[in-house]
C-alpha positions as CSV (number, residue, x, y, z in Angstrom):
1,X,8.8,-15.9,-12.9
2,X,5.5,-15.3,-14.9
3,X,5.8,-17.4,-18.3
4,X,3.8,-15.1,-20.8
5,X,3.3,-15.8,-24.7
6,X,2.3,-13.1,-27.4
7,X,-0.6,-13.5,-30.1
8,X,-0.4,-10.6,-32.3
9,X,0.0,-10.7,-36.1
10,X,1.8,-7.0,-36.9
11,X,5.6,-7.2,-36.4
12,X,5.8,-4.0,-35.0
13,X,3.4,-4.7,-32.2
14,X,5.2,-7.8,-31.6
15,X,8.7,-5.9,-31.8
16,X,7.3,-3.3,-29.2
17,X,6.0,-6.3,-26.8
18,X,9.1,-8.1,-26.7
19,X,11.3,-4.8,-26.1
20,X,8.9,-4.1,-23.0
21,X,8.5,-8.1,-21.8
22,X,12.4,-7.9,-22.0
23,X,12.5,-4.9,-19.7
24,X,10.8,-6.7,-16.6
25,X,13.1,-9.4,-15.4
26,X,9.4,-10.9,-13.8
27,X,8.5,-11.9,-17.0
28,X,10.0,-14.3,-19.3
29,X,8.5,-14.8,-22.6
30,X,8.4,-18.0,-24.0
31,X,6.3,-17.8,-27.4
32,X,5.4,-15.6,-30.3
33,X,2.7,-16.4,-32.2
34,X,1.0,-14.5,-35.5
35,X,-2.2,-16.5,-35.3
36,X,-4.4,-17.5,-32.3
37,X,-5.0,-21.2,-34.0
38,X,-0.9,-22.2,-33.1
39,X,-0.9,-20.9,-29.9
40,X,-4.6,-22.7,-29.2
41,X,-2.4,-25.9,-29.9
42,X,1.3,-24.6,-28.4
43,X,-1.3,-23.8,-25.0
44,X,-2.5,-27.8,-25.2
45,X,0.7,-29.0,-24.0
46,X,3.1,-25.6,-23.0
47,X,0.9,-23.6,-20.0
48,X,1.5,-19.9,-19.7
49,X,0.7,-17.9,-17.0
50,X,0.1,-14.5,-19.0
51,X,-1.3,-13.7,-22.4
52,X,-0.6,-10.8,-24.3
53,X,-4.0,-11.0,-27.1
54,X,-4.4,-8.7,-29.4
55,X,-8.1,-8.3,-30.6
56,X,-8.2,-8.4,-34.2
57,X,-6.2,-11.2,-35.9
58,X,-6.4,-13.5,-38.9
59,X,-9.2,-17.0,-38.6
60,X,-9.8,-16.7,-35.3
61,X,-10.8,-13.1,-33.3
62,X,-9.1,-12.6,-29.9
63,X,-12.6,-12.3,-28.4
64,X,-13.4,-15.7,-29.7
65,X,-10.0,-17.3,-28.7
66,X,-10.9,-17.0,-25.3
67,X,-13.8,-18.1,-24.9
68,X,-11.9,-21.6,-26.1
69,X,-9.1,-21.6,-23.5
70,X,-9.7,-23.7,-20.6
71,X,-8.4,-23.5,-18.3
72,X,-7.2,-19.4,-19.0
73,X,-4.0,-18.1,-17.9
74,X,-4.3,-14.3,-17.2
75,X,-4.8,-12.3,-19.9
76,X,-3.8,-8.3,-20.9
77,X,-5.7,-7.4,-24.3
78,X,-4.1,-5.3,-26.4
79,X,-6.0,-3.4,-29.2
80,X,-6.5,0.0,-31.5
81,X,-10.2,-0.1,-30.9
82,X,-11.7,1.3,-27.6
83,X,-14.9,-1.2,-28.1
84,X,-13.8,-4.2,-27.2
85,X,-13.1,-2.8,-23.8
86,X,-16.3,-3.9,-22.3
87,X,-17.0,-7.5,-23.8
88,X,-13.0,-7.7,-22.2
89,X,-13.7,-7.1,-19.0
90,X,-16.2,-9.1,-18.8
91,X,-14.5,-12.1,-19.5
92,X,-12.3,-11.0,-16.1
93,X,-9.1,-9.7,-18.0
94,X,-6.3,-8.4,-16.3
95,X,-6.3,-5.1,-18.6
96,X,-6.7,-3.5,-21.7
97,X,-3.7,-1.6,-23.5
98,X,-4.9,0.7,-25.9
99,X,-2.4,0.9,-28.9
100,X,0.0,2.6,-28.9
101,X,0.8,2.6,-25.3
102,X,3.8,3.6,-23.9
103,X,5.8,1.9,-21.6
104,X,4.6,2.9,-18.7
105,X,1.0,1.9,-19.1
106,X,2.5,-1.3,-20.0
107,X,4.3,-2.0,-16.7
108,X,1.6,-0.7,-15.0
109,X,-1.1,-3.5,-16.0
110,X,1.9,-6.4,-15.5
111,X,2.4,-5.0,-11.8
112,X,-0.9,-5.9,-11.6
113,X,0.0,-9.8,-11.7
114,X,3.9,-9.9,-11.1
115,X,3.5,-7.8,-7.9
116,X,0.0,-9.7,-7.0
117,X,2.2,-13.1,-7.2
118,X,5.0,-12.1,-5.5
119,X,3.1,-11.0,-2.0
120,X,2.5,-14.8,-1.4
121,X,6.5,-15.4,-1.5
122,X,8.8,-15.2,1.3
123,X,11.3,-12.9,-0.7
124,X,11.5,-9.6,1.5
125,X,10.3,-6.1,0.1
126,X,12.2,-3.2,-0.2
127,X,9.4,-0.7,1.2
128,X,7.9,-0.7,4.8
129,X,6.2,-3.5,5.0
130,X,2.4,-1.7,5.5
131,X,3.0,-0.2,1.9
132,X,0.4,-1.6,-0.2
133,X,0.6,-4.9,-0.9
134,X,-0.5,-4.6,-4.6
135,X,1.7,-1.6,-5.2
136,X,5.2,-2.3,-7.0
137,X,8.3,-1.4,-5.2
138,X,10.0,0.6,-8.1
139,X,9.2,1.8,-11.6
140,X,11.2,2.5,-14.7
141,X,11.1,6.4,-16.2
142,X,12.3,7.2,-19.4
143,X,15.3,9.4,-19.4
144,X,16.3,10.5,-23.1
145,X,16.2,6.7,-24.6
146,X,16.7,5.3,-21.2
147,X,14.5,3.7,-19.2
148,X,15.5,4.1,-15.2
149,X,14.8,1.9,-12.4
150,X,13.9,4.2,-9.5
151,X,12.8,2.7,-6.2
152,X,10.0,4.8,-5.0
153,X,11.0,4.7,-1.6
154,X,14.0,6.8,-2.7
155,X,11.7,9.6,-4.1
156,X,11.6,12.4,-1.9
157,X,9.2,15.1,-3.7
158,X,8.5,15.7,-7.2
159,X,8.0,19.4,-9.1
160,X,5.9,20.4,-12.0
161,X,7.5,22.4,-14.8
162,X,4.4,22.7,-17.3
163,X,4.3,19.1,-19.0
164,X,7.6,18.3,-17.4
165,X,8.6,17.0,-13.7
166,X,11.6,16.9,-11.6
167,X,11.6,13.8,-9.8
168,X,14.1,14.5,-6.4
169,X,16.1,11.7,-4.8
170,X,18.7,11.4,-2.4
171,X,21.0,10.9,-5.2
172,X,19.9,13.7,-8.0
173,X,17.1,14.8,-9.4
174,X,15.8,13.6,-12.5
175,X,13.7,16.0,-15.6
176,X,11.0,13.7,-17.0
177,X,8.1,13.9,-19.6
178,X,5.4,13.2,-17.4
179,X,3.2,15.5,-15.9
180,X,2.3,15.7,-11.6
181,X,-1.1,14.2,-12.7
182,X,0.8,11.2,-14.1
183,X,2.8,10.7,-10.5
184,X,-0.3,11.7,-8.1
185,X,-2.5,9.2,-9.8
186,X,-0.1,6.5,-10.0
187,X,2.3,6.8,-6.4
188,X,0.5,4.8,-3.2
189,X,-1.5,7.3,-1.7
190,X,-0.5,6.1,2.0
191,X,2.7,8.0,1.6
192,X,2.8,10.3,-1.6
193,X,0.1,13.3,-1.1
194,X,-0.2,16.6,-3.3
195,X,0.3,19.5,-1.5
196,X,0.1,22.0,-3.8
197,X,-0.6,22.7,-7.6
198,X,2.8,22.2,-8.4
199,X,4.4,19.5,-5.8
200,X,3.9,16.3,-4.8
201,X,5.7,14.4,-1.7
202,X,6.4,11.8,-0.4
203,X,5.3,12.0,3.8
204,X,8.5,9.6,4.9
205,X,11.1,12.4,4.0
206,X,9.5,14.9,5.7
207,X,11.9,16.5,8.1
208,X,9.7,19.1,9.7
209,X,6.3,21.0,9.1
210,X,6.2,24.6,10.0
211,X,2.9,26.6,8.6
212,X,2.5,26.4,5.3
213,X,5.6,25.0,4.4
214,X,7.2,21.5,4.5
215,X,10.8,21.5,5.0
216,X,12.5,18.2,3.4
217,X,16.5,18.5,3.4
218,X,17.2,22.0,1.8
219,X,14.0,22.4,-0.2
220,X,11.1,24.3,1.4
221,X,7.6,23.4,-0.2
222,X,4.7,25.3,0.5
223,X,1.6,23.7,0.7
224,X,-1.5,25.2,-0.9
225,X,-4.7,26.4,0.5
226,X,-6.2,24.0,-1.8
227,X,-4.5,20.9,-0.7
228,X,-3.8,22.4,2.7
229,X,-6.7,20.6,4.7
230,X,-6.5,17.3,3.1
231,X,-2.8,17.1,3.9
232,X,-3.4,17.8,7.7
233,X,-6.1,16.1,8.3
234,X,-4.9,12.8,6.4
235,X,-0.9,12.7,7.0
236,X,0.0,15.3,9.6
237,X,-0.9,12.3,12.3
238,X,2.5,10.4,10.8
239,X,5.1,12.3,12.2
């Protein structure tokens, strides 16, 4: 379990925090602070693995609060201004949410430490064990109001429909608002590959490959002439 605190002094930002800490059953948050000069003296005696800082905040600047903390638990900055980014990284920061960032982009810089802690326990995977080791097992998608765990083992291909995708599973398939670019930057490139303007798949529910076309259960994907050589070259050796 990571212990995490938030220092951010609008109650909307902290509403949004908590509502996304909540979400992650990694994470348990045990502190909310408005100003960084409490949680300097909660931090003297109450260690934290994970800091949510927001930038700008009454007496003390998030900047200059961490320069004071030794020793520093990991820290995710979270700001309006664009900046700060720089004089963040350089202090070795996890990540830097930009506000307002959706929930996504949240989990996606806390995978970066909950994931990173977990490959030195014994508790067993649920991918193949040469996935990435710093690649999460699952993420959440927003359905409607929903947000749904999907293991991304389970995905078998995914379709663009303009700035829509269908996500296709064993189980369904699933219309969300994120577009292919979203899913081919973020997937683990070892088994997720674009194979054409429109598709992405995933290499380990591949049932046969004849042509120009993959062939996964019922569906028959073509692969483009743009993707085709990359595809072949990099994946075809799997099967």
């Amino acid at each position: 379990m990571t212990r995490c605190i938030i220092i951010e002094d609008q109650l909307p930002a902290q509403r949004i925090l908590i509502n996304y800490i909540n979400e992650i059953p990694q994470l348990e948050l045990t502190k909310t602070f408005g100003d960084p000069l409490s949680a300097l003296e909660y931090l003297k005696t109450n260690p934290a693995d994970l800091i949510f800082l927001d930038i700008h905040l009454p007496k003390l600047s998030g900047m200059a609060f961490l320069k004071l903390l030794s020793p520093r638990p990991k820290i995710i900055l979270t700001t309006a201004f664009t900046e700060y980014a720089l004089d963040g990284y350089e202090l070795d920061v996890i990540d830097y949410l930009l506000k307002p960032f959706s929930f996504e982009r949240f989990y996606k810089a806390v995978s970066k430490i909950i994931y990173s802690e977990s490959r030195n326990t014994t508790e067993p995977r649920s991918v193949s064990p040469t996935a990435s080791p710093d690649q999460a097992d699952y993420i959440f998608i927003k359905i409607g109001n929903d947000f749904l765990k999907l293991e991304i083992a389970s995905i078998q291909f995914i379709k663009s429909l303009g700035d829509y995708t269908q996500v296709f599973t064993p189980g369904g398939k699933h219309l969300v608002s994120y577009p292919l670019k979203y899913w081919s930057e973020n997937l683990p490139t070892q088994f997720f590959c674009q194979i054409h303007k429109s598709s992405v798949v995933n290499i380990r529910h591949i049932e046969k490959v004849s042509g120009n076309q993959i062939f996964i259960q019922r569906e028959i994907l073509p692969i483009g002439r743009t993707y085709k050589d990359h595809f072949f070259e990099n994946y075809l050796d799997e099967f």
